[in-house]
VEXPA-84834 format. One record per residue: residue in three letters; y, x, z of N, C-alpha, C, O in turn; residue number from 1. Coordinates in pm, whole numbers, always signed. Each point is the difference from the previous one (the first is absolute). Layout:
<nodes>
aa/n_north/n_east/n_up/ca_north/ca_east/ca_up/c_north/c_east/c_up/o_north/o_east/o_up/i
ALA/Y/X/Z/Y/X/Z/Y/X/Z/Y/X/Z/NUM
...
</nodes>
This chain:
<nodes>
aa/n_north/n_east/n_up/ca_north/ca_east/ca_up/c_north/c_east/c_up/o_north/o_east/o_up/i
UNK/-117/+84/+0/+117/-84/+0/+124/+89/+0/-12/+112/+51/1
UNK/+148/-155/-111/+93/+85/-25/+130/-98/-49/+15/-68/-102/2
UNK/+81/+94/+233/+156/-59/-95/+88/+39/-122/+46/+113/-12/3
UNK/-28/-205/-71/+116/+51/-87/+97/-52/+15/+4/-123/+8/4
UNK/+123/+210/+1/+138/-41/-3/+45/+74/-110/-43/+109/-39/5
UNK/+149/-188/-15/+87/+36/-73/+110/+85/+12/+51/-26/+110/6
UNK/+19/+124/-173/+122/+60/+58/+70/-63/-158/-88/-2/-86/7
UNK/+158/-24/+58/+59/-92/-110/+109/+103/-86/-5/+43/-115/8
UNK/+93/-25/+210/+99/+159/-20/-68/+74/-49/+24/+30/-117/9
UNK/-117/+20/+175/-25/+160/-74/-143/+10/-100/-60/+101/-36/10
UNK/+27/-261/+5/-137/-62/-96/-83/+49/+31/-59/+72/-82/11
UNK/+0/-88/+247/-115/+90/+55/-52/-115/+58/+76/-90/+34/12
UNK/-199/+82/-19/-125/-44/+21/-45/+64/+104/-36/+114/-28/13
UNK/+18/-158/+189/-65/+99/+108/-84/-77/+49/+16/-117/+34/14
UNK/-130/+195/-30/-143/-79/+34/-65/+89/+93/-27/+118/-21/15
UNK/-5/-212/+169/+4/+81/+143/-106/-74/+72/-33/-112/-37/16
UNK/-4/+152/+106/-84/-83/+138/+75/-86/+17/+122/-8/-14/17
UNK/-258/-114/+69/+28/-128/-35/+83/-29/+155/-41/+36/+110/18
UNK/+178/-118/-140/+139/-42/+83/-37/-40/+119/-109/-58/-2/19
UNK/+165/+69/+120/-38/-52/+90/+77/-138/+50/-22/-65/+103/20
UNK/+125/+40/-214/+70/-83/+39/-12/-80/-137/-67/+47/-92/21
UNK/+154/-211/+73/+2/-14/-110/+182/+39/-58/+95/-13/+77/22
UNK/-79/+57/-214/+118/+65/-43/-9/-148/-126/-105/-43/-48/23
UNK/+241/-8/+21/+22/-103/-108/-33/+96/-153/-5/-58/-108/24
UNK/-7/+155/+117/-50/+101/-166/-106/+74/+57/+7/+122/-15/25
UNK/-103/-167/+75/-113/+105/+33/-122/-115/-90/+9/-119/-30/26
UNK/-110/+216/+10/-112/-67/-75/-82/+56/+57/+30/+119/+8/27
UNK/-144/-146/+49/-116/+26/+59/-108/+0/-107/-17/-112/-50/28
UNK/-78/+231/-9/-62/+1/-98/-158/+81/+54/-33/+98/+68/29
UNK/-21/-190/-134/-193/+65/+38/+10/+123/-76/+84/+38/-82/30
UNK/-228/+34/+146/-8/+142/-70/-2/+18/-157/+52/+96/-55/31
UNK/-121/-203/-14/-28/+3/-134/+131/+5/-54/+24/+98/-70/32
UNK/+114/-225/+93/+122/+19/-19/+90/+98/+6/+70/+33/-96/33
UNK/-66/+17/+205/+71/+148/+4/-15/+80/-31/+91/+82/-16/34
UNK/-235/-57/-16/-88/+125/-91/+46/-43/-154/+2/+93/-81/35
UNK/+39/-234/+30/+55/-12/-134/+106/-6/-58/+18/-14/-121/36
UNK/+72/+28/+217/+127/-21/+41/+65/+48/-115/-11/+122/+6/37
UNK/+104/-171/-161/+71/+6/-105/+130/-4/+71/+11/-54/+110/38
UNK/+92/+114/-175/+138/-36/+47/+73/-52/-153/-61/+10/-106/39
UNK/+205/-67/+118/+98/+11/-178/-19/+178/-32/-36/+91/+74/40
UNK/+72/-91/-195/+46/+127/-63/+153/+78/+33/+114/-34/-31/41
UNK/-160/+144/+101/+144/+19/+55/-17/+43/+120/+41/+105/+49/42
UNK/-137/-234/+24/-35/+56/+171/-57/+59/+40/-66/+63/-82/43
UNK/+40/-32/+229/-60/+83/+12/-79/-30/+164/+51/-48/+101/44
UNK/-222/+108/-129/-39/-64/+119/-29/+103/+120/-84/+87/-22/45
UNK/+134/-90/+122/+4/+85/+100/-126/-4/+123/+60/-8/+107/46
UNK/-183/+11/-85/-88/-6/+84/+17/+88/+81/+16/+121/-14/47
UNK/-24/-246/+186/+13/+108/+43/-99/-4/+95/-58/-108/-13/48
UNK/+1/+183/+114/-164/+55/+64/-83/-109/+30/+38/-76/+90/49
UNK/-120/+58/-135/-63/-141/+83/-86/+82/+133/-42/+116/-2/50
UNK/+35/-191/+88/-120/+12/+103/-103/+21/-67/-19/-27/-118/51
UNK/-100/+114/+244/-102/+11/-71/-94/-134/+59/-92/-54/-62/52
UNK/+124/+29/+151/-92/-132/+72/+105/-149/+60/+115/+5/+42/53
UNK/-180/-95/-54/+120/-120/-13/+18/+9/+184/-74/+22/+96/54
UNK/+239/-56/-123/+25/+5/+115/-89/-149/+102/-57/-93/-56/55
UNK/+69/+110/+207/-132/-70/+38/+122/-66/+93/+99/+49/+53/56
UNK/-155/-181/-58/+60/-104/+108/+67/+59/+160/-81/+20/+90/57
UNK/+198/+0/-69/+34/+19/+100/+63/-87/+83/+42/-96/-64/58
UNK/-9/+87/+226/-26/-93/+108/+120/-118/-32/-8/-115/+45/59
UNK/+136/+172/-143/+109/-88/-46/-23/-90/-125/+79/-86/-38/60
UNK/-216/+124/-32/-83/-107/-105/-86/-155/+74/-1/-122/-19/61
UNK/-59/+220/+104/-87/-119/+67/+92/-99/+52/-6/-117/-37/62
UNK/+105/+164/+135/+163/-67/+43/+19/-43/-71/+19/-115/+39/63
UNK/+1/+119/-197/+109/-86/-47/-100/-80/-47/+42/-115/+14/64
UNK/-164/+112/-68/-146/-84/-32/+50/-136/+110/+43/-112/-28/65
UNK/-69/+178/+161/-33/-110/+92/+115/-107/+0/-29/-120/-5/66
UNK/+193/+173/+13/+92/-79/-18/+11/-70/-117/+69/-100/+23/67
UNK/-108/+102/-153/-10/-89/-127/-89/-81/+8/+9/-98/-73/68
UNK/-139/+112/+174/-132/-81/-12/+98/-123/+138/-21/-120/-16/69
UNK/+96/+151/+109/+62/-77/+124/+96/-78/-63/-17/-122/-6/70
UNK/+106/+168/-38/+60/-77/-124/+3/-110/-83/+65/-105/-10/71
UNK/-185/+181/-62/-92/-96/-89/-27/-146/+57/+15/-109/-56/72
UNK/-63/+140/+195/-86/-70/+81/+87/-85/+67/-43/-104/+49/73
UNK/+193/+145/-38/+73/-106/+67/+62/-94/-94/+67/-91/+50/74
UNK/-78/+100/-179/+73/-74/-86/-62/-153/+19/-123/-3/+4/75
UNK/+195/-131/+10/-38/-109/-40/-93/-22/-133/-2/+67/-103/76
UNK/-74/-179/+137/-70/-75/-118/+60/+63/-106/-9/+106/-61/77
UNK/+91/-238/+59/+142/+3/-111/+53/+61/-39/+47/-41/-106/78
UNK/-3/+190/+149/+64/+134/-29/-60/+88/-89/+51/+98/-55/79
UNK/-234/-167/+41/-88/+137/-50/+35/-42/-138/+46/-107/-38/80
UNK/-85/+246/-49/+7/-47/-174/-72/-92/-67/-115/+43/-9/81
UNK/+122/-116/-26/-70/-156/-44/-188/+59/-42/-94/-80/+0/82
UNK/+77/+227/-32/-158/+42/-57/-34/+29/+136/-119/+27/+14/83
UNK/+187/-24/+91/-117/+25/+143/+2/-127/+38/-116/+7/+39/84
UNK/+133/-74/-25/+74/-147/+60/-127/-37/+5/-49/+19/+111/85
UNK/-45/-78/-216/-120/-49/-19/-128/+12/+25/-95/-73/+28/86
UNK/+124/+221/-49/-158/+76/-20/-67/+27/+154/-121/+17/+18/87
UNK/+235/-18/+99/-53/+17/+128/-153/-51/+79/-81/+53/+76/88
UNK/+100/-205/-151/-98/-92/+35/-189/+75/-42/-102/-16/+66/89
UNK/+120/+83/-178/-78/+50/-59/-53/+155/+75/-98/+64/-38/90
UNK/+166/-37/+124/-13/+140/+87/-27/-23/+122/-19/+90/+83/91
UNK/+15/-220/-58/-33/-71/+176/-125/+64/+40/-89/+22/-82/92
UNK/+80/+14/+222/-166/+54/+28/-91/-145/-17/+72/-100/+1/93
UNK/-192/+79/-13/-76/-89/+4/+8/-54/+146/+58/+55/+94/94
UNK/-122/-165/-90/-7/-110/+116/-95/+65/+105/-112/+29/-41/95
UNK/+148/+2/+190/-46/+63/+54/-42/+135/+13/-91/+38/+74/96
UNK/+172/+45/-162/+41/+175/-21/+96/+4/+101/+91/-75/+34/97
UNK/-144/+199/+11/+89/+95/+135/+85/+66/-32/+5/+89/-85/98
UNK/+113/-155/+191/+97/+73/-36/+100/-112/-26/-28/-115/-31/99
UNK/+201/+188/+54/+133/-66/-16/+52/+39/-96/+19/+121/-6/100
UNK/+27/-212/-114/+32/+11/-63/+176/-6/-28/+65/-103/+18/101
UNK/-19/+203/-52/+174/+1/-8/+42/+22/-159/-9/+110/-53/102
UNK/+54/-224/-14/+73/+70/-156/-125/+46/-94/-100/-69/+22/103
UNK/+88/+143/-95/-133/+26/-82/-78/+127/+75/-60/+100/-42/104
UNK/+81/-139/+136/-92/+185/+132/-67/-90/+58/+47/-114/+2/105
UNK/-147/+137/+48/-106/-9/+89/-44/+62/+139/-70/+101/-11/106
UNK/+91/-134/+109/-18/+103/+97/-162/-10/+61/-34/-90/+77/107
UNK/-46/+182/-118/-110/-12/+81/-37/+47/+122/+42/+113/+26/108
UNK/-119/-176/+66/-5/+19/+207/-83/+100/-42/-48/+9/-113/109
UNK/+29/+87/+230/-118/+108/-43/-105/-26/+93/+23/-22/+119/110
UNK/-130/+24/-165/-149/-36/+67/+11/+27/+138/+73/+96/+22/111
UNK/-110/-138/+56/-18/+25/+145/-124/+49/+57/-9/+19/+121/112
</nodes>
């Protein structure tokens, strides 16, 4: 995986480890993409080091995981996007399955 941004001024093309943030001109591109990466005539493409191993989930990923899933979870009925709205009914645990169910998660008790 690998960002491209544009530098527009100087008709350069910079293609880097993938953003940690989102940028309004950043493009997030799979390996096959960036490995094919064409620019206009004129530009010029600047690579710069990739990692050798993908960077690995650290303790401010899982954090921000858990706050989008709480979130998620506090929104009203009515608030959700009309394609989740429906389908919930279809993800229910069966009749007499263990466990409390919150939003589309499942919490299972652990054996005693």
């Amino acid at each position: 995986m690998a960002t491209l941004t544009y530098v527009y001024a100087d008709s350069t093309a910079v293609l880097g480890p993938l953003a940690t943030y989102a940028e309004p001109h950043c493009y997030d591109l799979c390996e096959q993409h960036a490995d094919s990466l064409t620019v206009p005539r004129g530009w010029e493409v600047l690579r710069l080091a990739m990692p050798t191993s993908p960077q690995q989930p650290g303790p401010d990923d899982l954090l921000a995981l858990a706050n989008a899933v709480r979130d998620a979870a506090a929104l009203p009925p009515e608030a959700q996007p009309p394609a989740q709205r429906g389908h919930h009914a279809a993800l229910e645990a069966p009749p007499g399955a263990e466990g409390a169910r919150r939003g589309h998660l499942r919490v299972l008790r652990e054996p005693s």
